[in-house]
MARLOFI-224189 format. One record per residue: residue in three letters; x, y, z negated of N, C-alpha, C in turn. Coordinates in steps of 0.2 Angstrom, whole numbers, plus 5000, padded with zeros to 4 digits. Atoms other than C-alpha are relative to their C-alpha. Last residue first. Example, Ala and Ser with C-alpha at 12.3 -4.5 7.8 and 13.67 -1.06 7.14 Angstrom:
REC, SER, 4996, 4994, 5001, 5068, 4995, 4964, 4996, 5005, 4997 $
REC, ALA, 5004, 4994, 5000, 5062, 4978, 4961, 5004, 5006, 5000 $
//
This chain:
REC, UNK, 4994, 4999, 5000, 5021, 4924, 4917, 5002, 5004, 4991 $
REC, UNK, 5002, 4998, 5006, 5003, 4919, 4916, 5010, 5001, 4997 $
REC, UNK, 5006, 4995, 5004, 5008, 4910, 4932, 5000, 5000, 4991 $
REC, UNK, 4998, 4997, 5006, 5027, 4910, 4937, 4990, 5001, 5000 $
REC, UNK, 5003, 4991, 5003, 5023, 4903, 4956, 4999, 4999, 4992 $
REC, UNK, 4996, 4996, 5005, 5031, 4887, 4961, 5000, 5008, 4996 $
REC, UNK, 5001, 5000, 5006, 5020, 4879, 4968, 5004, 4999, 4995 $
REC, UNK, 4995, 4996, 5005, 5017, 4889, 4983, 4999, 4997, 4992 $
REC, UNK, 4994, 4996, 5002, 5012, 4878, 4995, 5004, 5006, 4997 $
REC, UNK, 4997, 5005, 4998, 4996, 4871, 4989, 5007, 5001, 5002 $
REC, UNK, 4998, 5002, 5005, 4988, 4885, 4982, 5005, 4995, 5001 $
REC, UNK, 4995, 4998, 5007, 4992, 4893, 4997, 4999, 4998, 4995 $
REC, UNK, 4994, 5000, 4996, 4983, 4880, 5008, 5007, 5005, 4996 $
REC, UNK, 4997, 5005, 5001, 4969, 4879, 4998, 5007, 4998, 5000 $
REC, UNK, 4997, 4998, 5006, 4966, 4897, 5000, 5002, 4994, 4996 $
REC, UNK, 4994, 4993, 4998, 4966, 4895, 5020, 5002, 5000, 4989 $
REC, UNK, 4991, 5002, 4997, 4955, 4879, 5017, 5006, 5003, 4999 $
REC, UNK, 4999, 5003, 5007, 4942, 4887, 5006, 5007, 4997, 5002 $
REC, UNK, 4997, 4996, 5005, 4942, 4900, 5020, 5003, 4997, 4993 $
REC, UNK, 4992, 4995, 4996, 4941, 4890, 5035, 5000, 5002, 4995 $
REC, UNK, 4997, 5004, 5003, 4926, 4880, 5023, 5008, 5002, 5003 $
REC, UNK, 4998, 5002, 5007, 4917, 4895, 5022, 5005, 4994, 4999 $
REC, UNK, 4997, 4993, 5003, 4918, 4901, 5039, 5003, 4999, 4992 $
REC, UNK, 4992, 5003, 4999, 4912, 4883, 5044, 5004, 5008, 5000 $
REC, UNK, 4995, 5005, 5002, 4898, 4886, 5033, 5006, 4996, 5002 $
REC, UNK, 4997, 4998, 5006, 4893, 4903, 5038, 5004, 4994, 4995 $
REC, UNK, 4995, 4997, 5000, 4893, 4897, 5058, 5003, 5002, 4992 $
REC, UNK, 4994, 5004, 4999, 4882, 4883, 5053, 5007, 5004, 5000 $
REC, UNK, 4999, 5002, 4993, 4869, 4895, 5045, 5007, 4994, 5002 $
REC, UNK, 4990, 5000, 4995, 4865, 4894, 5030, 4999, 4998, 5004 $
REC, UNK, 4996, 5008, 4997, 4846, 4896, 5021, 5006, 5002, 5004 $
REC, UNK, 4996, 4998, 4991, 4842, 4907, 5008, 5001, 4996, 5005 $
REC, UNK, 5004, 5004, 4995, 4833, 4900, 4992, 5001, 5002, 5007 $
REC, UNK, 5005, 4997, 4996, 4837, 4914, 4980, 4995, 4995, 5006 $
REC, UNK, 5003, 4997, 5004, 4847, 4906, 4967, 4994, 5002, 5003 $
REC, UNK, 5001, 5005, 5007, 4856, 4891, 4976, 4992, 5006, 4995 $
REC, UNK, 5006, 5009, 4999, 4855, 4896, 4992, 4998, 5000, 4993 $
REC, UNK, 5004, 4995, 4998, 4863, 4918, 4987, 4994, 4992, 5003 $
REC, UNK, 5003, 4996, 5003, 4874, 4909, 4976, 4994, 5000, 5005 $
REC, UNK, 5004, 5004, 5004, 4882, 4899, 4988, 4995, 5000, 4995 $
REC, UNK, 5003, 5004, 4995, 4885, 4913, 5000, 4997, 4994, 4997 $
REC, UNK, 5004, 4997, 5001, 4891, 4924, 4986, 4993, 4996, 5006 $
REC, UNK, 5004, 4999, 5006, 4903, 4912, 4982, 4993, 5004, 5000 $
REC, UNK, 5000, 5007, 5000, 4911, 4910, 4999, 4992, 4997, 4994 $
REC, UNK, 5007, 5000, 4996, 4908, 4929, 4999, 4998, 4992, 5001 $
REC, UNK, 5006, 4997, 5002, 4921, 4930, 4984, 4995, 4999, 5006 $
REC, UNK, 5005, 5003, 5002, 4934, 4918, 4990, 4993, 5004, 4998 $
REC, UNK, 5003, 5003, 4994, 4942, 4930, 4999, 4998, 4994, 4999 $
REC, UNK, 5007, 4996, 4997, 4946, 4936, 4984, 4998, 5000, 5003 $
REC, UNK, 5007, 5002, 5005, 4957, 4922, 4977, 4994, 5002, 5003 $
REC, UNK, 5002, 5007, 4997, 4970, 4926, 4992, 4993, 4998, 4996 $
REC, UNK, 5000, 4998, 4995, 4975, 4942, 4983, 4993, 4996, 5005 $
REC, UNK, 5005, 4997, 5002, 4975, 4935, 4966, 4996, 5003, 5006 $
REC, UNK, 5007, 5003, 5003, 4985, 4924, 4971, 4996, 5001, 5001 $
REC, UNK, 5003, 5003, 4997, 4999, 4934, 4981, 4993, 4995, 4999 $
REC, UNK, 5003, 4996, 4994, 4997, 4946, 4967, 4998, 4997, 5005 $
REC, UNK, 4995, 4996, 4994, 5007, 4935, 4956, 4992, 5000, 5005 $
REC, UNK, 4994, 5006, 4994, 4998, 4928, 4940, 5002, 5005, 5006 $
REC, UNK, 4998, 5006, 5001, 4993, 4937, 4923, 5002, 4994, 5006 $
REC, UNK, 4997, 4999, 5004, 4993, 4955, 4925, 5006, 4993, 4999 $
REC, UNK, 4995, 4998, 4997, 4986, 4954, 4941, 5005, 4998, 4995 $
REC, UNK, 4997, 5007, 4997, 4972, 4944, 4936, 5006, 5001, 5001 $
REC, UNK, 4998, 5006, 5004, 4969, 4957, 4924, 5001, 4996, 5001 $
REC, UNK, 4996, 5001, 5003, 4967, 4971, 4935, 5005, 4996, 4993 $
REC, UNK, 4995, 4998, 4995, 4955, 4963, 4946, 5008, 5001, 4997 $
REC, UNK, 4997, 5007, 5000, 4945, 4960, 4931, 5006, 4997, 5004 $
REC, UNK, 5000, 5002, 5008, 4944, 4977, 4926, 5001, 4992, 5001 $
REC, UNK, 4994, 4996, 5000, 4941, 4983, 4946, 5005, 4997, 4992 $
REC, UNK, 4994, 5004, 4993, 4929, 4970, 4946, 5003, 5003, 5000 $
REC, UNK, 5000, 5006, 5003, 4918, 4977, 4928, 5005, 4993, 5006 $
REC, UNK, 4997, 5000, 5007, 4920, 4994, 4933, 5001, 4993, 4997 $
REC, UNK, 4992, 4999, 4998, 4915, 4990, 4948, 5004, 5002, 4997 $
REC, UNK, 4998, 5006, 4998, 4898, 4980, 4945, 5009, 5001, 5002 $
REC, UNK, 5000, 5007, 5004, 4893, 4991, 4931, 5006, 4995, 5005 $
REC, UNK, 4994, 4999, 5006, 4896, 5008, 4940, 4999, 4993, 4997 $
REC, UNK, 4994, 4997, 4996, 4884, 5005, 4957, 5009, 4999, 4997 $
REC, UNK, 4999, 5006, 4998, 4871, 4996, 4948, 5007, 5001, 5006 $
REC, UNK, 4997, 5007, 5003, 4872, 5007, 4934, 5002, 4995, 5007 $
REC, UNK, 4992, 4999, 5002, 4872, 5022, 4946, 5002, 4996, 4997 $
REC, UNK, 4995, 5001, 4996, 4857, 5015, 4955, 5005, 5001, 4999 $
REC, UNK, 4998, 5007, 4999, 4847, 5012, 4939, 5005, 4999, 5006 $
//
């Protein structure tokens, strides 16, 4: 069970990872990722019933910002090029 959970989850990001690539500019995809704990922090309320701290929620919103912020000025980027 440990290798699955090991091999499934990275085999299955490495794989999606290089398929974002494929299709928009790196810059993107790059920035995108740092959304992942954003994600993992909503999740982990929503599913588990965890509670949030302040600091994680203004962590998360400097992030959503930050990746706002590049979609926002760059809108000229070639997606699905």
């Amino acid at each position: 069970m440990f290798l699955l959970l090991a091999l499934i989850p990275q085999l299955m990001g490495h794989s999606s990872l290089n398929l974002a690539l494929r299709l928009m500019p790196a810059t993107l995809v790059s920035v995108g990722i740092l959304g992942e704990p954003v994600l993992a922090i909503a999740l982990g309320y929503i599913i588990l019933g965890e509670g949030i701290t302040i600091t994680e929620i203004l962590g998360s919103l400097l992030t959503l910002g930050g990746i706002f912020l590049v979609m926002l000025y760059k809108p000229k980027l070639e997606i699905l090029r």
